[in-house]
C-alpha positions in Angstrom: 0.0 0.0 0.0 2.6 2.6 0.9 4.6 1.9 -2.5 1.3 2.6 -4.3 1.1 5.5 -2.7 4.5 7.1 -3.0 4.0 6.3 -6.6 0.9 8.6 -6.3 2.6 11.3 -4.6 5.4 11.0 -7.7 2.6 11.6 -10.2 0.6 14.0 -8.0 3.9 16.5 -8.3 4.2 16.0 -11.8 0.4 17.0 -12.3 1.1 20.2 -10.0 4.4 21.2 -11.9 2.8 20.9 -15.2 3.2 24.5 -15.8 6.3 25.8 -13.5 8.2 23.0 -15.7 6.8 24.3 -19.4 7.7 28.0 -17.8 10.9 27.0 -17.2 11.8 25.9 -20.6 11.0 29.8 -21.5 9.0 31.0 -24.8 11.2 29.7 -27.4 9.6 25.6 -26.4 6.1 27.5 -25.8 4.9 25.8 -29.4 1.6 24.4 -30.6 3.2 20.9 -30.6 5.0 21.4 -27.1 1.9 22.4 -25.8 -0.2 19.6 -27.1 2.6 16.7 -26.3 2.0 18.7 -22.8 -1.6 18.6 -22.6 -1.4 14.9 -23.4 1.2 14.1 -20.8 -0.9 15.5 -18.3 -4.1 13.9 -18.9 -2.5 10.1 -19.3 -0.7 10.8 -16.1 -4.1 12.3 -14.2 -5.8 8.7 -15.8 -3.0 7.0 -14.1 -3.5 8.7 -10.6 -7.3 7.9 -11.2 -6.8 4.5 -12.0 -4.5 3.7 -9.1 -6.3 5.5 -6.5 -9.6 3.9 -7.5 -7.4 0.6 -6.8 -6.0 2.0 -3.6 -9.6 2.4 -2.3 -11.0 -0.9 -3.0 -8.2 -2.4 -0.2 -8.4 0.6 1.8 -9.2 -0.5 5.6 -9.3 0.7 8.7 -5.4 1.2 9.3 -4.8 2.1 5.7 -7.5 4.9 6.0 -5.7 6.9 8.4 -2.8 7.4 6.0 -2.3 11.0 4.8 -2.8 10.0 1.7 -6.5 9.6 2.9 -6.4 12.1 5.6 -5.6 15.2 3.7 -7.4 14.5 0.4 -4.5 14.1 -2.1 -7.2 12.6 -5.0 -9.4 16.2 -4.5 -5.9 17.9 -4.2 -4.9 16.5 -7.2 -8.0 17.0 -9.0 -7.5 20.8 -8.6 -4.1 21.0 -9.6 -5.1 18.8 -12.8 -8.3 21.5 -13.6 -6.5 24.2 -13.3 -3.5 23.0 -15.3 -5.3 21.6 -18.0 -7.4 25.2 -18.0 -4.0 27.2 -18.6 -2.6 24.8 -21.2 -6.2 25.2 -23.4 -5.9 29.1 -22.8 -2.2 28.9 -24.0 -2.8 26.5 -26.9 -5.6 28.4 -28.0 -3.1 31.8 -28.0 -0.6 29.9 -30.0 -3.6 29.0 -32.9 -5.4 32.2 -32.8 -4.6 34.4 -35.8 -2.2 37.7 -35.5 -3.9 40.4 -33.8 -6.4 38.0 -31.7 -5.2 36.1 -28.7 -7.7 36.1 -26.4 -8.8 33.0 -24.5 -11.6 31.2 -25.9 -13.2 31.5 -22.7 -13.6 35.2 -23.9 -13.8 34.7 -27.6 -17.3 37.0 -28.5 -18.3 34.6 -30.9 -17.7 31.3 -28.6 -19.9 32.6 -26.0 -23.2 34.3 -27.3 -22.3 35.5 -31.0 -22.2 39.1 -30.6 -19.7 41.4 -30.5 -20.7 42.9 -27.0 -20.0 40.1 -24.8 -16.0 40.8 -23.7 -18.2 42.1 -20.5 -19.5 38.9 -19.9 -17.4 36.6 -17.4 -15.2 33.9 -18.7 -16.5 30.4 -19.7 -14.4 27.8 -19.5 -14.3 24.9 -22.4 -15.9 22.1 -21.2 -14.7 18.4 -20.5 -15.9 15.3 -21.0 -14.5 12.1 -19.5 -17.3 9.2 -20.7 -20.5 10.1 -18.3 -23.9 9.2 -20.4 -25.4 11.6 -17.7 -23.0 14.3 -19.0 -23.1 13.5 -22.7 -25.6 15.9 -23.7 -24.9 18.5 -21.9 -21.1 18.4 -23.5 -22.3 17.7 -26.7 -24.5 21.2 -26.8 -21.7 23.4 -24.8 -19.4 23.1 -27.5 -20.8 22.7 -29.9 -22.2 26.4 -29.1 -19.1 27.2 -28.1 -16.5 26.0 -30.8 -18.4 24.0 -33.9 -20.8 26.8 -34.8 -18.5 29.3 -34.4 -17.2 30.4 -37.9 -13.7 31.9 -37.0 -12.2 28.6 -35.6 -11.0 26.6 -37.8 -11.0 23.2 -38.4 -8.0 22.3 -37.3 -8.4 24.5 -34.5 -11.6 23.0 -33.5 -9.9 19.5 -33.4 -7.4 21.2 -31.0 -9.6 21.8 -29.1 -11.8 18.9 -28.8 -8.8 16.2 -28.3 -8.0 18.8 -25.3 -11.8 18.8 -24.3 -11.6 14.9 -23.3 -10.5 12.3 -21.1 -9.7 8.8 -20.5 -12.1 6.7 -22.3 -12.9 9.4 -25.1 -9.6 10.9 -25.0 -8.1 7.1 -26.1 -11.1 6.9 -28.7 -9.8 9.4 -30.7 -6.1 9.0 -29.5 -4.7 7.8 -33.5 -6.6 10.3 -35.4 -4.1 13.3 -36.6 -4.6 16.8 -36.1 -5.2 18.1 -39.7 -8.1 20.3 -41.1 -10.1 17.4 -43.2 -9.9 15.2 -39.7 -12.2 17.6 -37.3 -15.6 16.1 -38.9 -14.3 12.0 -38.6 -13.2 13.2 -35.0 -16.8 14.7 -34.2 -18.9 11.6 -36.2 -16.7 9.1 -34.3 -17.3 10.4 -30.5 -21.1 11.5 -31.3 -21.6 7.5 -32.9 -20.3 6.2 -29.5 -21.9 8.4 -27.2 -25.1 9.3 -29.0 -26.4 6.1 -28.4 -30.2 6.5 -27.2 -30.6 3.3 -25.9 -27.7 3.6 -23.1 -28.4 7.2 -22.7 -32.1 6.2 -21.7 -30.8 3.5 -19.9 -28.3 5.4 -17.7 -30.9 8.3 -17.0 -33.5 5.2 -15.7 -30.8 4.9 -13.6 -30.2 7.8 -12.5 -34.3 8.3 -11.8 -34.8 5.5 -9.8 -31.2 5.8 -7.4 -32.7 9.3 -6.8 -32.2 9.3 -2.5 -34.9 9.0 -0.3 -35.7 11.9 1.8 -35.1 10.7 5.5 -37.6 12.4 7.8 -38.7 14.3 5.2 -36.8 17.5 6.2 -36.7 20.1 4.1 -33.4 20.0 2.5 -33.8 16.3 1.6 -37.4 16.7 0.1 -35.6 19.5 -2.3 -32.7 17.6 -3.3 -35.0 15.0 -3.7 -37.2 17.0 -6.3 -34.0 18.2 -7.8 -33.1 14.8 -9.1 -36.2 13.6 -10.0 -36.8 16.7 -11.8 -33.7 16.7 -13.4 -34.0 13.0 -14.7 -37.3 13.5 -15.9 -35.9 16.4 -18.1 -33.5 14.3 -19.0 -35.9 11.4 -20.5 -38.3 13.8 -21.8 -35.8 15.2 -24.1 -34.7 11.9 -25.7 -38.3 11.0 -26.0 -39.2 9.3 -23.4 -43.1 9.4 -22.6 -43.1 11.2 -18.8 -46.9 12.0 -18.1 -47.7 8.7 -16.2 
């Protein structure tokens, strides 16, 4: 157990020097392809960490428990550090592909968030990820495509970019072996969408999801509403892949 973990610890400081260590080799390695091979580096070792502390838990007892590891919340520590390192690498990959003259982040491209040329006031939005959910499929599959696919001054290159930076693990490897060029972006998109837009599973999942919905113990308040929440939520859910929800 403690060798797992000290090989967790070694991976948790690579995640959280992902960017000290690409500042240190200074602007001239600050390149599209440095900051790709960078971005991918980063999420294979964060599916690593995942993988082994997933493994680390199902052994995890009593004794083991009271390990730092556990104690101070290295997974959710590392989660952080992975978030907000993956966030800077999109924000500098996307500076690198932007044409002369425009380098803002796409969080605060005009066109990526609403379409008009008024919204630099509006807060930043952060590209979204997707790591395999069902539940979160949808919701994914709308955001950027709002965001990046219906925007007409990325390009299509560019918007490969920036979905093979939008996913992890299982999606991530799914389109691992297709190459970054303009006439890819489309085979990319029709790939992911024919594994994930699969009605059956996505019904499936949300039933799931419906009937797991906790119960509200003494029917306080707070439990009744979190209660509703989900429910409400699921049926939502099933009523928009067509799903019959009156009865």
């Amino acid at each position: 157990m403690k060798k797992v973990i000290a090989k967790q610890m070694d991976l948790f400081g690579l995640i959280s020097r992902t960017i000290e260590n690409l500042e240190k080799k200074g602007a001239a390695k600050r390149t599209r392809g440095n900051v790709t091979s960078r971005i991918d580096n980063l999420k294979m070792n964060w599916a690593k960490f995942v993988k082994m502390d997933e493994a680390v838990r199902d052994y995890m007892d009593a004794e083991s428990a009271k390990l730092l590891y556990f104690m101070e919340g290295v997974r959710e520590q590392c989660e952080e550090k992975f978030i907000e390192a993956h966030g800077d690498l999109l924000d500098i990959l996307h500076e690198l592909t932007a044409p002369a003259g425009e380098k803002p982040s796409i969080s605060d491209s005009p066109q990526a968030i609403s379409g008009c040329s008024h919204s630099r006031d509006l807060p930043k939005i952060s590209l979204p990820t997707f790591a395999g959910d069902y539940l979160q499929w949808r919701s994914f599959r709308d955001l950027f495509s709002s965001m990046i696919i219906d925007n007409l001054d990325i390009s299509e290159v560019e918007k490969l970019h920036y979905l093979k930076t939008s996913l992890l693990n299982e999606p991530a490897q799914l389109l691992k072996n297709i190459p970054v060029s303009t006439e890819n972006f489309q085979r990319a998109w029709t790939t992911l969408t024919a594994r994930y837009e699969n009605t059956r599973i996505l019904i499936d999942t949300q039933l799931v999801q419906f009937f797991s919905a906790r119960c509200a113990k003494a029917e306080s308040s707070q439990n009744l509403k979190r209660l509703h929440g989900d429910i409400t939520e699921a049926i939502g859910a099933l009523t928009s892949l067509g799903c019959p929800t009156e009865h």
